[in-house]
N, C-alpha and C positions, 0 to 999 in steps of 0.2 A: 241259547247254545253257548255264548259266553261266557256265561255264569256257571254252569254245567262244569266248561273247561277248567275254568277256574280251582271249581271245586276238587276236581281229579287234581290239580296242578298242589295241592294244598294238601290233600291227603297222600302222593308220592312223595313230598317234601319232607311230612311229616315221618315220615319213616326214612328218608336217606340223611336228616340232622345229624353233623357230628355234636356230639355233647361234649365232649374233650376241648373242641373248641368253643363253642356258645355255651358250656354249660353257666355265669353268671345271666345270659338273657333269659338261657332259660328259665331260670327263676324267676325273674320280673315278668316276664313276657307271656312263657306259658310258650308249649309245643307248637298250639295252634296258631299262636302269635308268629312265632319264629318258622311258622311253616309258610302262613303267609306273608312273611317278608322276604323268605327267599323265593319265592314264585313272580317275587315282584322285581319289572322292568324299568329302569332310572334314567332319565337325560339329564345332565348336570351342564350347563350353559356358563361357561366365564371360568377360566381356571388362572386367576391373580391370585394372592394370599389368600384371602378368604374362600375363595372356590378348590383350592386345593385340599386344605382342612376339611370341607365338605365332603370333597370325594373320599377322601381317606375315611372320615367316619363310616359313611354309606359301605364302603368296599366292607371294611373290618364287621358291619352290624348283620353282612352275612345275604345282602340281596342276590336275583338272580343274576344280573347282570347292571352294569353301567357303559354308558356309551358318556364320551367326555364330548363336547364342543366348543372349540375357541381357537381359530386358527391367526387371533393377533401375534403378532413377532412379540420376539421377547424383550422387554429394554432394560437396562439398569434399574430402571426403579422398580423392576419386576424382583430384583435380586435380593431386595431389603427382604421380603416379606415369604416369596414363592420359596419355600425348602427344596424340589426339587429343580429348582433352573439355576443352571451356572454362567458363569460367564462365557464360555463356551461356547455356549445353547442363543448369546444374542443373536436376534433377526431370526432365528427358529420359531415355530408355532406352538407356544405353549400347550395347547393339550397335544401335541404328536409325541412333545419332549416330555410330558411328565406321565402318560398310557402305559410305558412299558416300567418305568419302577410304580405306580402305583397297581399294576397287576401284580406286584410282585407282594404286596399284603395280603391278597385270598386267593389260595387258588379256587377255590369254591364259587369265583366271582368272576364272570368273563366282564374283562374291561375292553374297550371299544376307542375306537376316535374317529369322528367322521365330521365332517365341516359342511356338508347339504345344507340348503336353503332350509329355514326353518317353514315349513309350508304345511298345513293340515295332514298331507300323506305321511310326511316324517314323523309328525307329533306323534301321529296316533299309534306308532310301534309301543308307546311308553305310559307305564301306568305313574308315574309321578313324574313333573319337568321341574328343573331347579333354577332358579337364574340368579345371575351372581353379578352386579354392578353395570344392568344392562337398561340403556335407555327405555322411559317409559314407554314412547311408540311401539318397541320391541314389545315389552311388556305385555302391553295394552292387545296387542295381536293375540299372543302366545295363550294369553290368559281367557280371552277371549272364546279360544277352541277350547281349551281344556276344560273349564266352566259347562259347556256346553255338551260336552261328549265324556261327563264321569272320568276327567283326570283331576288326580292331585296336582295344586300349582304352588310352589315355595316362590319367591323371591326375595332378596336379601342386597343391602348392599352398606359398604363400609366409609366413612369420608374423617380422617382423622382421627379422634377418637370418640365420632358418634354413630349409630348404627340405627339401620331398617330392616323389619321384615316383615312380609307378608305372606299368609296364608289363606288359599281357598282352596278347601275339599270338596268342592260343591255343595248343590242345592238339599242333597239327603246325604249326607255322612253319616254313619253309624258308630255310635262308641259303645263297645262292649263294659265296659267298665270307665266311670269319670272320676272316678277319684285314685285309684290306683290303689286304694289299703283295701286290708285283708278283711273278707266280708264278715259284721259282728255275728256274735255266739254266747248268748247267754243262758242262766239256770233259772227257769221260771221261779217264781214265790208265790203268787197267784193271781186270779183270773175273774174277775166278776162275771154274775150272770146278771148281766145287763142289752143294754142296746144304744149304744154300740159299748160291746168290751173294754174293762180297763185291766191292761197287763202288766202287772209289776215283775222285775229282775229283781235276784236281790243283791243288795247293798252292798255291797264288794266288789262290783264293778259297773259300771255306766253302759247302759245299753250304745251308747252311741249311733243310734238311728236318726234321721230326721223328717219331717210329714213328708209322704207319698213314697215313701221305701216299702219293699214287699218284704215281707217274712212268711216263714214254715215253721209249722209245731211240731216235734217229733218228740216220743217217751209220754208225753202223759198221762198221769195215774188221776183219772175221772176228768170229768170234762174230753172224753176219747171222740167226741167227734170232730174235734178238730185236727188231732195228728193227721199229719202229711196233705195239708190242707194252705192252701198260700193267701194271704192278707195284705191290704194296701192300711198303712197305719197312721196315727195322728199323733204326732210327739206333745204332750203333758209336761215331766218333767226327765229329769236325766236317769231314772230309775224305773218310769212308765211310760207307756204309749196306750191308745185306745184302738181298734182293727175292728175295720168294716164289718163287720157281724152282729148280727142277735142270739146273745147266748140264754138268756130266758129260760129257754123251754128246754137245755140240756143240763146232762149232770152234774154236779158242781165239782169242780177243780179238787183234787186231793193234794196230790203233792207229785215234785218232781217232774222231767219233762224239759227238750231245750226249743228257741226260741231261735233260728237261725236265720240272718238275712239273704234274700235273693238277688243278686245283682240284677237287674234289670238295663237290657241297650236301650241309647239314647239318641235323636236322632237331631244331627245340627244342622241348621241350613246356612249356608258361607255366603259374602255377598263377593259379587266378584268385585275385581282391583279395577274395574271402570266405575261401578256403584261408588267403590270406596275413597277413590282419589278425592270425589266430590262432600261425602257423606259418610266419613271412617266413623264414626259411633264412638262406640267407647274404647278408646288404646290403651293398653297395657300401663299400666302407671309403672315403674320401676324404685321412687324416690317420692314419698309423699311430701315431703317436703319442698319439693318443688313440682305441683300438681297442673301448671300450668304448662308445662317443657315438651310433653309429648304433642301436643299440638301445633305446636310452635315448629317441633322439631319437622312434624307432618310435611308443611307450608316451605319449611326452609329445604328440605330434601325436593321437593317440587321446582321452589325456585331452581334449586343446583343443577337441574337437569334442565330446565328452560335455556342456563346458561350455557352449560353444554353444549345443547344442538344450535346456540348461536353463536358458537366458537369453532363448532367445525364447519357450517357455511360459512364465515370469514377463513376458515383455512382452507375449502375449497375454490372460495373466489378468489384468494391472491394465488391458490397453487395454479390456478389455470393464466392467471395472468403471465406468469414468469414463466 
């Protein structure tokens, strides 16, 4: 029934899109993309400098709605970084103060501020949770539900000028498209009758395929049983491929005819951020040259936050004392 909804939610989207305003995502994205991003519900958790940036993108890239959370007061050191908080605004609740100028980037986009306990009921309003320099406990909760119940989970956070983030889509994500370019299209040259087939493009440009991409044959003059016919293929070289078939016993290739790739969805499976604190895999390298830093860096974001929660039991223990 969900999913159902969903779908209706995707195709009313799709037709009430301004293109005036999205028209550059449209082109990256595709209608359907941009139909289902604004169908999509946001909690953004932690609004400091970097949580504000976030919302601001999320608001402008056209979702249906954002709900802000973070009812910390506002301090000085909030002023260096948060573009919306003033001096003003100190001992104010960052997301109350910054909900009413950042609605004011889409109207297309209901913005929210609510400070509720983050409890499974809440979560579940939201098809994506964001967190933004929030202890791992928090984390470790949050991520916990959404893992489990097919929510998106970012989290993110900043310490001088090194940075974290984490991603889990769940256990089946679907990617329509993993590479994001424009799917190949070549002019056949020809086709042996063999088993399995070997297809050459010609010379003038590079098929660009690589083993297990699907492609479709359409126009060819002989060899006609294959048009409009889909193949999983074996990359050769940068001008050939060979495609699952026995061409043998059909007619041999004349001339002419193109060679288009299929996108095919893919399906990831994310591990959640309790798997991963212990067992992150393989991290993002950013700087080969220093290929040992991301892991380092892992260990040192862990430590920071260990320190943390034993800075605010000391600030709990002397605040009670006095």
């Amino acid at each position: 029934m969900a999913a159902q909804e969903d779908a209706m939610d995707v195709e009313e989207n799709t037709a009430e899109i301004d293109e005036s305003l999205y028209s550059r995502q449209l082109y990256v994205m595709g209608r359907e993309g941009q139909a289902r991003m604004a169908a999509s519900d946001v909690l953004i958790v932690g609004l400091n400098g970097l949580g504000v940036e976030i919302a601001k993108n999320v608001i402008l890239a056209g979702v249906k709605s954002v709900t802000l959370h973070d009812p910390t007061p506002t301090s000085w050191l909030d002023l260096s970084a948060q573009f919306y908080l003033s001096e003003g605004e100190l001992g104010q609740p960052r997301a109350s103060v910054s909900a009413p100028k950042l609605a004011e980037l889409n109207q297309y986009v209901k913005v929210t501020c609510r400070d509720d306990e983050l409890s499974p009921e809440f979560l579940a309003n939201f098809q994506c949770v964001v967190m933004i320099n929030a202890p791992y406990e928090t984390q470790l909760m949050v991520n916990d539900f959404c893992h489990a119940n097919g929510k998106q989970y970012i989290s993110t956070e900043v310490a001088g000028v090194f940075g974290s983030v984490f991603c889990d889509f769940g256990p089946e994500f679907v990617v329509s498209d993993t590479n994001g370019e424009a799917a190949s299209s070549c002019i056949v040259a020809s086709i042996t009758q063999a088993n399995p087939a070997l297809v050459t493009v010609l010379d003038d440009t590079r098929h660009g395929l690589e083993t297990g991409a699907v492609v479709q044959f359409d126009g060819l003059d002989g060899m006609e049983e294959l048009n409009g016919r889909q193949f999983t293929i074996t990359f050769k070289d940068a001008y050939s491929f060979e495609i699952d078939c026995d061409t043998t016993a059909m007619s041999p290739y004349k001339t002419g005819g193109y060679v288009n790739e299929i996108k095919q969805p893919s399906t990831l499976a994310f591990k959640s951020l309790r798997e991963s604190l212990t067992d992150p895999g393989e991290i993002t390298l950013s700087d080969f040259g220093k290929w040992d830093r991301p892991g380092l860096l892992h260990m040192a974001f862990r430590a920071l936050d260990s320190w943390k929660v034993s800075c605010l039991v000391k600030l709990k223990f002397w605040t009670a004392i006095e």
